[in-house]
Kinemage of the C-alpha trace (Angstrom):
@kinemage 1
@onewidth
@group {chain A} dominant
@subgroup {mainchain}
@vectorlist {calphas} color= white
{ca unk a 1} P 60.212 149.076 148.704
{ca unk a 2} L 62.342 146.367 148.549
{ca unk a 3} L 66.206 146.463 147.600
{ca unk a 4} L 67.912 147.286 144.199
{ca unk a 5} L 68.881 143.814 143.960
{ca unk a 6} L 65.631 142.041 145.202
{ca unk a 7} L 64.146 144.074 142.517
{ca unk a 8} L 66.621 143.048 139.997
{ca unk a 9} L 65.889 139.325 140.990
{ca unk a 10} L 61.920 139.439 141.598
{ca unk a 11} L 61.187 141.758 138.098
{ca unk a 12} L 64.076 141.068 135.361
{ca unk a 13} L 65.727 137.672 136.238
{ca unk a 14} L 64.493 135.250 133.971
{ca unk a 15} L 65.047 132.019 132.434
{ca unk a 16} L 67.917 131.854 129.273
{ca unk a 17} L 67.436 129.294 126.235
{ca unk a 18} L 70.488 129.962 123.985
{ca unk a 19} L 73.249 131.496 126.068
{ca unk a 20} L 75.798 130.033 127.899
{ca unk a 21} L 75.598 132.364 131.147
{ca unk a 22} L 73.271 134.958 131.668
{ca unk a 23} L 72.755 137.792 134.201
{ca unk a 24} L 73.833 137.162 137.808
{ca unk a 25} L 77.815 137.334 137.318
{ca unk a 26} L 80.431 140.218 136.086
{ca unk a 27} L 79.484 139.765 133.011
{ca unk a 28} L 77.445 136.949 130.176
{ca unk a 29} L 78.284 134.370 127.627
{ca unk a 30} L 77.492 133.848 124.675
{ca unk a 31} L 78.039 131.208 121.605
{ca unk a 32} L 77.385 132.906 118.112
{ca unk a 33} L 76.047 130.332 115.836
{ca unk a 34} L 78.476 128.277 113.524
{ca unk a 35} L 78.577 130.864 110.082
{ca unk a 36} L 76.748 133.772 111.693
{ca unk a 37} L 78.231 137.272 112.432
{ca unk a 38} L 76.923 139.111 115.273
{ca unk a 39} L 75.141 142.570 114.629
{ca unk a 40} L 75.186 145.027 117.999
{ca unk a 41} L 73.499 148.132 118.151
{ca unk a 42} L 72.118 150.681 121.581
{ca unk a 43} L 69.006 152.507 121.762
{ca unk a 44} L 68.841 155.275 124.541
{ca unk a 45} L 64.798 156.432 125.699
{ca unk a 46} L 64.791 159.448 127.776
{ca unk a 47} L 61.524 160.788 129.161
{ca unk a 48} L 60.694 163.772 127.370
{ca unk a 49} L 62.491 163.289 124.655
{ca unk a 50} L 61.220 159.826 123.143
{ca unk a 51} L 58.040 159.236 125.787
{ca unk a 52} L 55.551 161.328 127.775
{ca unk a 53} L 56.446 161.487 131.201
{ca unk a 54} L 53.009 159.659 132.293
{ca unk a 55} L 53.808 156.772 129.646
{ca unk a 56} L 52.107 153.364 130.576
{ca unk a 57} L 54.762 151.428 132.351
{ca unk a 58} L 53.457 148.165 130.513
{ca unk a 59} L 53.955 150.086 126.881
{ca unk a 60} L 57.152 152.098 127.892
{ca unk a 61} L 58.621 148.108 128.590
{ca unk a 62} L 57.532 146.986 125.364
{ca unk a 63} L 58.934 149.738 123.275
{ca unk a 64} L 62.499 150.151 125.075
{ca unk a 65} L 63.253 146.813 124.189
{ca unk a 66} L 61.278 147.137 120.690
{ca unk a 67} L 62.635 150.213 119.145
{ca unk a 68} L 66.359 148.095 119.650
{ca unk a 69} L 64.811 145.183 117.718
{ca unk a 70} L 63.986 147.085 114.886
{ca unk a 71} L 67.640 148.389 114.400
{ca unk a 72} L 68.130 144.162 114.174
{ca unk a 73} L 65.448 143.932 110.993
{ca unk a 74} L 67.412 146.816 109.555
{ca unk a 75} L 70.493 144.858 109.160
{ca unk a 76} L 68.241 141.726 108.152
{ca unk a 77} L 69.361 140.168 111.798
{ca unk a 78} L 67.334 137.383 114.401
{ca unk a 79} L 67.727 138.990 117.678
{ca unk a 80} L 68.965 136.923 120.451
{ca unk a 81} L 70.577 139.181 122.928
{ca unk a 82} L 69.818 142.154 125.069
{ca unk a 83} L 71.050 143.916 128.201
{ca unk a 84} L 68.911 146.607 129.711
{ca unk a 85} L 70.266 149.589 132.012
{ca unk a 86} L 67.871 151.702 133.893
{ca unk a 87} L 68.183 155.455 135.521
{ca unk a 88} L 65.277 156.102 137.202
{ca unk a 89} L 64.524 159.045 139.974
{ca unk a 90} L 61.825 156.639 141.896
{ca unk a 91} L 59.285 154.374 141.181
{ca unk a 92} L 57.278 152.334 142.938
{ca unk a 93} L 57.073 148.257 142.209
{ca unk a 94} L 53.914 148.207 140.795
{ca unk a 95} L 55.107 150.278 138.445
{ca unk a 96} L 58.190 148.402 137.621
{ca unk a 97} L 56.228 145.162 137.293
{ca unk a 98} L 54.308 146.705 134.921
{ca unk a 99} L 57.379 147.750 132.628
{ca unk a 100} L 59.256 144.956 133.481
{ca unk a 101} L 55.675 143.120 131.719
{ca unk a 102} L 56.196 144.814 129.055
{ca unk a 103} L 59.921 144.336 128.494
{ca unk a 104} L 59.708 140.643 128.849
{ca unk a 105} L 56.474 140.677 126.706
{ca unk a 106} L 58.377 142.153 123.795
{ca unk a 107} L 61.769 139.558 124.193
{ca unk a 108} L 59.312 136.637 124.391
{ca unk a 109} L 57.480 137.638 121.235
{ca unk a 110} L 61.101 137.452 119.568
{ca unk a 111} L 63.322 135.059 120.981
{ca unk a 112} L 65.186 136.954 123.103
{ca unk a 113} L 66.902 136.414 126.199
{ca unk a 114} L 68.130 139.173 128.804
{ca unk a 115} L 71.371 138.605 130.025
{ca unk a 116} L 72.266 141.285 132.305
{ca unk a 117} L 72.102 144.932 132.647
{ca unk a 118} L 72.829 147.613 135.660
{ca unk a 119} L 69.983 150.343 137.837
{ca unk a 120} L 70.487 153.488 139.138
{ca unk a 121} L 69.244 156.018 140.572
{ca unk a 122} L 68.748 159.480 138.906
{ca unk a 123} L 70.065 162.292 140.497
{ca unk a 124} L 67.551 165.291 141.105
{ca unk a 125} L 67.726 168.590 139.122
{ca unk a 126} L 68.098 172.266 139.874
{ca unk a 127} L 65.087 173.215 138.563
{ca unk a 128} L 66.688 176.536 137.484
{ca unk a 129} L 70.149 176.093 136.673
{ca unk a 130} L 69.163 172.335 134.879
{ca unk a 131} L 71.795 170.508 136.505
{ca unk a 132} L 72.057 168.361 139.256
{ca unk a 133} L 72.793 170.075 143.497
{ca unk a 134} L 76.229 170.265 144.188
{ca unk a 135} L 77.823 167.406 146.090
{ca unk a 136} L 76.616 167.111 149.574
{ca unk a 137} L 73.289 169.052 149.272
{ca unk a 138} L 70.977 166.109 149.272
{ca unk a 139} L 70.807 163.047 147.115
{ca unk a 140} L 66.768 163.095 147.482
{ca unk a 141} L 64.087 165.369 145.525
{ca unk a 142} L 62.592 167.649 148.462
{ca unk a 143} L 63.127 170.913 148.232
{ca unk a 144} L 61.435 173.745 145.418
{ca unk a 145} L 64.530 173.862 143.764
{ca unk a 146} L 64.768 170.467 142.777
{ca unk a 147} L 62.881 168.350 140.377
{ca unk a 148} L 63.568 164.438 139.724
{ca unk a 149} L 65.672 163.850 137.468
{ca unk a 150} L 64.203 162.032 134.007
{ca unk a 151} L 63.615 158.091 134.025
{ca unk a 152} L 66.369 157.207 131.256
{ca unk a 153} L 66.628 153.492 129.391
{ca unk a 154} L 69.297 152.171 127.457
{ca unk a 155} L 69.203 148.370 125.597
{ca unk a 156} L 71.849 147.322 124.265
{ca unk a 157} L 71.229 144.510 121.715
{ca unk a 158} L 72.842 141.675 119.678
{ca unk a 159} L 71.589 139.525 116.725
{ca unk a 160} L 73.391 137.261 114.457
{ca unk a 161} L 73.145 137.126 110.420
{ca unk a 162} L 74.731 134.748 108.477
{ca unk a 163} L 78.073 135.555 107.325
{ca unk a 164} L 78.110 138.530 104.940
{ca unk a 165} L 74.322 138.803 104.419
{ca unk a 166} L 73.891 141.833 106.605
{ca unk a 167} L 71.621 144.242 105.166
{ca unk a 168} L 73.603 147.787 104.996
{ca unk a 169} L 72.546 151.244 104.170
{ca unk a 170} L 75.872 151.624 101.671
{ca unk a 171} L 74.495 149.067 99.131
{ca unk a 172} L 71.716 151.396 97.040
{ca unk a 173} L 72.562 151.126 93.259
{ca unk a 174} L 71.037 153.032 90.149
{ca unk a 175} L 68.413 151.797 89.058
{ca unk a 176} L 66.979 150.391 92.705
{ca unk a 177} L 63.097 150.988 93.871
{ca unk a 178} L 62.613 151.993 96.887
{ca unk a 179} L 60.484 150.819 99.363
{ca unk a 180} L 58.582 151.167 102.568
{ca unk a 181} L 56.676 149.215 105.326
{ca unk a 182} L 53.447 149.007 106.740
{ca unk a 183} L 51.792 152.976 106.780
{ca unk a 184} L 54.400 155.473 108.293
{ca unk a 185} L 53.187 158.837 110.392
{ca unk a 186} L 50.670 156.755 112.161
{ca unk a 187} L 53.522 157.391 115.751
{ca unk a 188} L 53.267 160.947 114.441
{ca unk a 189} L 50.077 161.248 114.343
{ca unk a 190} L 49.160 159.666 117.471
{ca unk a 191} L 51.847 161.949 119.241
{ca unk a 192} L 50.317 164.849 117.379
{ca unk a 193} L 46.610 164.402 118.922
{ca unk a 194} L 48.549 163.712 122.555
{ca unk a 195} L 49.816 166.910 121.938
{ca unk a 196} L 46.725 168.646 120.693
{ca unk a 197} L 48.117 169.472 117.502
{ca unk a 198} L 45.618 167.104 115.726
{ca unk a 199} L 42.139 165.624 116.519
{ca unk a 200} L 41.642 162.061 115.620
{ca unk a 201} L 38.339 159.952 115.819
{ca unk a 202} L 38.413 156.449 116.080
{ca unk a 203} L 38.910 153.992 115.353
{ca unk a 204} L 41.958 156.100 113.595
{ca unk a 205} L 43.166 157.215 117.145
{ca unk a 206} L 43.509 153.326 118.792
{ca unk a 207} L 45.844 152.646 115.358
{ca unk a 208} L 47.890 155.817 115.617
{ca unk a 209} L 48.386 155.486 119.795
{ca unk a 210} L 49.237 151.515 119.198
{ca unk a 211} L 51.780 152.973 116.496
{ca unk a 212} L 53.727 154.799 118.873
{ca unk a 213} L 53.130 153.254 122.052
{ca unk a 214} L 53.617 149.332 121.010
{ca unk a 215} L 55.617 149.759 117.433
{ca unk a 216} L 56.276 146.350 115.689
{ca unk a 217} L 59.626 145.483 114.889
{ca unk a 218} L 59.669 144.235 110.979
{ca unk a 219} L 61.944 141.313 111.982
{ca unk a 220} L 60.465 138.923 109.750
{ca unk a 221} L 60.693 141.407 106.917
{ca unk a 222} L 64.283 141.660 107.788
{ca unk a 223} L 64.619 138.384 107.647
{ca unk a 224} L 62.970 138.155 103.920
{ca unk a 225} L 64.925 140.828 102.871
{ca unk a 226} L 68.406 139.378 102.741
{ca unk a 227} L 69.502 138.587 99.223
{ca unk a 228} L 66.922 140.483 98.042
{ca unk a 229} L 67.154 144.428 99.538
{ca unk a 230} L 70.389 146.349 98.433
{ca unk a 231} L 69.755 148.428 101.528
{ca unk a 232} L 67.638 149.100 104.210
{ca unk a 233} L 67.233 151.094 107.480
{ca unk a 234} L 64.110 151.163 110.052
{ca unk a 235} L 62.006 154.746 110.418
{ca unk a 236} L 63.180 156.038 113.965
{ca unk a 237} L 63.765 159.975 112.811
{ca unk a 238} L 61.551 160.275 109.735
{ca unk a 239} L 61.160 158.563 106.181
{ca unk a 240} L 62.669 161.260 105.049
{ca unk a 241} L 65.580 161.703 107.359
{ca unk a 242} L 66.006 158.070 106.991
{ca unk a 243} L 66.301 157.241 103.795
{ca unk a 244} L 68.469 160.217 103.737
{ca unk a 245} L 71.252 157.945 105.338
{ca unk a 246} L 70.707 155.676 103.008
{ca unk a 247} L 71.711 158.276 100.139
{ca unk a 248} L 74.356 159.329 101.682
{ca unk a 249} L 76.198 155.838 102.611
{ca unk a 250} L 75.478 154.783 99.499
{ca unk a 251} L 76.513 158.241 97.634
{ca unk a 252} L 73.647 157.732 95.756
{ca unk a 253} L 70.442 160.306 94.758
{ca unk a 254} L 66.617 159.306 95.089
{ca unk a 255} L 63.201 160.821 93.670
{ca unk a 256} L 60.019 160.150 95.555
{ca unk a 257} L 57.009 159.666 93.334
{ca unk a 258} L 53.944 161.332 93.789
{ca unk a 259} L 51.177 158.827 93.721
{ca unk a 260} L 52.777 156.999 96.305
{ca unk a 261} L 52.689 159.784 98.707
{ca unk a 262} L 49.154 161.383 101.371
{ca unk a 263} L 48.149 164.357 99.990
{ca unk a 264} L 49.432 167.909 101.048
{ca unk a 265} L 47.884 167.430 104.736
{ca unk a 266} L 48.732 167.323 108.124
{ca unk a 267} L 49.153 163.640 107.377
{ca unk a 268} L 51.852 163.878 104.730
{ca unk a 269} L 53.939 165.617 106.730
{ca unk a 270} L 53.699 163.304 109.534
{ca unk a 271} L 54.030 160.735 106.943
{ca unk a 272} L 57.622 161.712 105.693
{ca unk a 273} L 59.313 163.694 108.390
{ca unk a 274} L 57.292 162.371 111.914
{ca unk a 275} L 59.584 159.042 112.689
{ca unk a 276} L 59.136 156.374 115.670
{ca unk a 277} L 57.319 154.191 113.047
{ca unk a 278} L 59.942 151.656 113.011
{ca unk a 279} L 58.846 150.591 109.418
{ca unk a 280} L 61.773 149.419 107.306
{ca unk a 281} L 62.913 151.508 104.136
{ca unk a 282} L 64.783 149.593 101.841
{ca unk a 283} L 66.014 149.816 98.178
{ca unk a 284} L 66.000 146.984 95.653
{ca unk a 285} L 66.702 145.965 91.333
{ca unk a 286} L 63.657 146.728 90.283
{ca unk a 287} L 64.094 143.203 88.467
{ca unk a 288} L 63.027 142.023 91.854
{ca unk a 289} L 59.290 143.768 91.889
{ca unk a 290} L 57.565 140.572 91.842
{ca unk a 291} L 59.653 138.994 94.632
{ca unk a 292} L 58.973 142.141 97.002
{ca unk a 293} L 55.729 142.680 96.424
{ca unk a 294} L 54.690 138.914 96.949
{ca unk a 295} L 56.065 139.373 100.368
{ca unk a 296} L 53.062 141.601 101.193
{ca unk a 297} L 51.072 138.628 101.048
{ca unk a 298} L 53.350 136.174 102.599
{ca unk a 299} L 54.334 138.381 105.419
{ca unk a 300} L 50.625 140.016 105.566
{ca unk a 301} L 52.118 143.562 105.454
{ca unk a 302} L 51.937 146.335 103.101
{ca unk a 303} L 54.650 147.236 100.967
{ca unk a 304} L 54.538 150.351 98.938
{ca unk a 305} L 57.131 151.300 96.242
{ca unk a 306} L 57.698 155.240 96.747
{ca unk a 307} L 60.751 155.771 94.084
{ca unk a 308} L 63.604 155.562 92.575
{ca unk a 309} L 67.696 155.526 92.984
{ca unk a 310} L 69.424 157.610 90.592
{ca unk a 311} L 73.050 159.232 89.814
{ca unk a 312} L 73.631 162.534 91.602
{ca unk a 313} L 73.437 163.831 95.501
{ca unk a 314} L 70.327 164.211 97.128
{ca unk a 315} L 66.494 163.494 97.294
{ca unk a 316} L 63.988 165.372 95.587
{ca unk a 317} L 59.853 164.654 96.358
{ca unk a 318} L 57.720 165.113 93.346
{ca unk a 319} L 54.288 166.780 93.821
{ca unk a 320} L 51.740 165.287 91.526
{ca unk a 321} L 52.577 167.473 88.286
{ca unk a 322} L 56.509 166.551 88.623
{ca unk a 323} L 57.477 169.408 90.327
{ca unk a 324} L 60.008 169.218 93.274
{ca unk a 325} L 58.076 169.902 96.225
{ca unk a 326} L 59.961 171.733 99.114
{ca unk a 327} L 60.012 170.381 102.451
{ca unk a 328} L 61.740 171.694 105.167
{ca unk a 329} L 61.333 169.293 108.027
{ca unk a 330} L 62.618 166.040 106.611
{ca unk a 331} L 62.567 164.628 110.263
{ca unk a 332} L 63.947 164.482 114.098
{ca unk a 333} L 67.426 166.102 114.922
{ca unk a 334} L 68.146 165.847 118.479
{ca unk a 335} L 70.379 168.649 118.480
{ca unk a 336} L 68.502 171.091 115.938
């Protein structure tokens, strides 16, 4: 196996086109374009918690970087920037070329260039106390009380939006639609028949597993949007959960129509409360209908209007007679 640095050099070393000085020093530069603002936002991927522990290396590249560029087409950003750090217990090269594939696959398919980062190693785990040996009992996994510790990823990201154009999620008025991208729950879904929760036939299942394994950051969308959306945010936790935040920065209530909605399935649920879609939620004057919805042709992607912004707290989901429906998952909670 060759070195941490030879791996550094051979796998995520690549050519820059718009920054000053990229990885291979202390630190990078970069030059913000004239009138732009920079937008910076970190995404953290821990196996077990956001990927199967078996994830294809290849796939598990492309989303790290991926899930980070869809926080950029939530604020209506181009991203240009990313560093990547790494924990990982052991690997071998093949299958770090593989992710390393992946990772570059998804900054070349947006314009990004990777300026630096930092590897590790993880420490193991007592498998029965859940915390790493003490000091001096062995820095390698070898023993029956010790399991590797989780591979762990962290991006962190910058994009640039022209000066004061930044989508938000505080800008939802009275009045606003809301809207959604693409078909949300298909991640859930997908995740659900991994899990054997769900059985899915195709050609259903190679949709739902390219959902959540290879998620497509709405960047162009983002782009569209500014000028246009009041708010927005991407689906990482759950329409639900998401659009939640929007509510709340924007001290704001919402009602979800009915006929926009699955019906009373397995689906719906994954639909408004299963997340890692990274579909866009947005609100907008409803004076602005026409404008939205002739993006679905121009940016050949569905956009569905699901409600309304109204005075008041809160966010009540119709069923098909107008009764509030009660839901009690509304999406992920790390620590719930």
């Amino acid at each position: 196996m060759p070195s941490e640095f030879a791996l550094i050099d051979r796998y995520f070393r690549r050519p820059v086109s718009h920054t000053v000085l990229g990885g291979g020093d202390d630190g990078a530069i970069v030059r913000p374009s004239s009138g732009c603002e920079l937008v910076v936002s970190t995404d953290m991927l821990v196996a077990g918690t956001h990927f199967l522990p078996d994830a294809d290396p290849a796939d598990l590249g492309w989303k790290t970087l991926a899930v980070n560029v869809s926080d950029m087409a939530a604020m209506g950003a181009e991203p240009r920037w990313a560093l990547l750090a790494v924990a990982l217990p052991a690997a071998t090269e093949s299958w770090i070329e593989k992710f390393a594939h992946g990772f570059f696959a998804c900054a070349d398919a947006f314009g990004i260039d990777v300026i630096g980062g930092d590897t590790t190693k993880s420490p193991p785990v007592d498998a029965a106390l859940q915390r790493p040996p003490p000091r001096g009992q062995g820095n390698t996994w070898g023993g029956p009380a010790c399991f590797p510790g989780p591979r762990v990823f962290c991006v962190t990201i910058f994009g640039e939006v022209p000066t004061g154009t930044a989508l938000l999620r505080s800008g939802a008025a009275v009045g606003d639609e809301i809207w959604v991208s693409g078909h949300p729950g298909r991640a859930a879904l997908g995740l659900a028949h991994l899990q054997g929760q769900t059985v899915l036939s195709a050609p259903a299942l190679t949709d739902c597993l390219a959902a959540l394994h290879r998620p497509q950051p709405r960047v162009a969308l983002g782009l569209a949007l500014r000028g246009l959306a009041t708010a927005a945010i991407d689906v990482s936790d759950g329409l639900l959960a998401d659009l939640g935040h929007i509510l709340e920065a924007s001290e704001i209530a919402a009602t979800l129509q009915p006929a926009a909605l699955p019906a009373p399935t397995f689906d719906r649920n994954c639909y408004l409360a299963g997340g890692d879609d990274y579909e866009l939620i947005f609100t907008a004057p409803a004076a602005r209908h026409a404008e939205i919805d002739a993006l679905t042709a121009t940016l050949a992607l569905p956009l569905t209007c699901l409600g309304r912004i109204e005075t008041g707290t809160g966010l009540t989901v119709l069923d098909p007679a107008g009764q509030p429906i009660d839901i009690a998952r509304r999406g992920y909670d790390h620590f719930s």
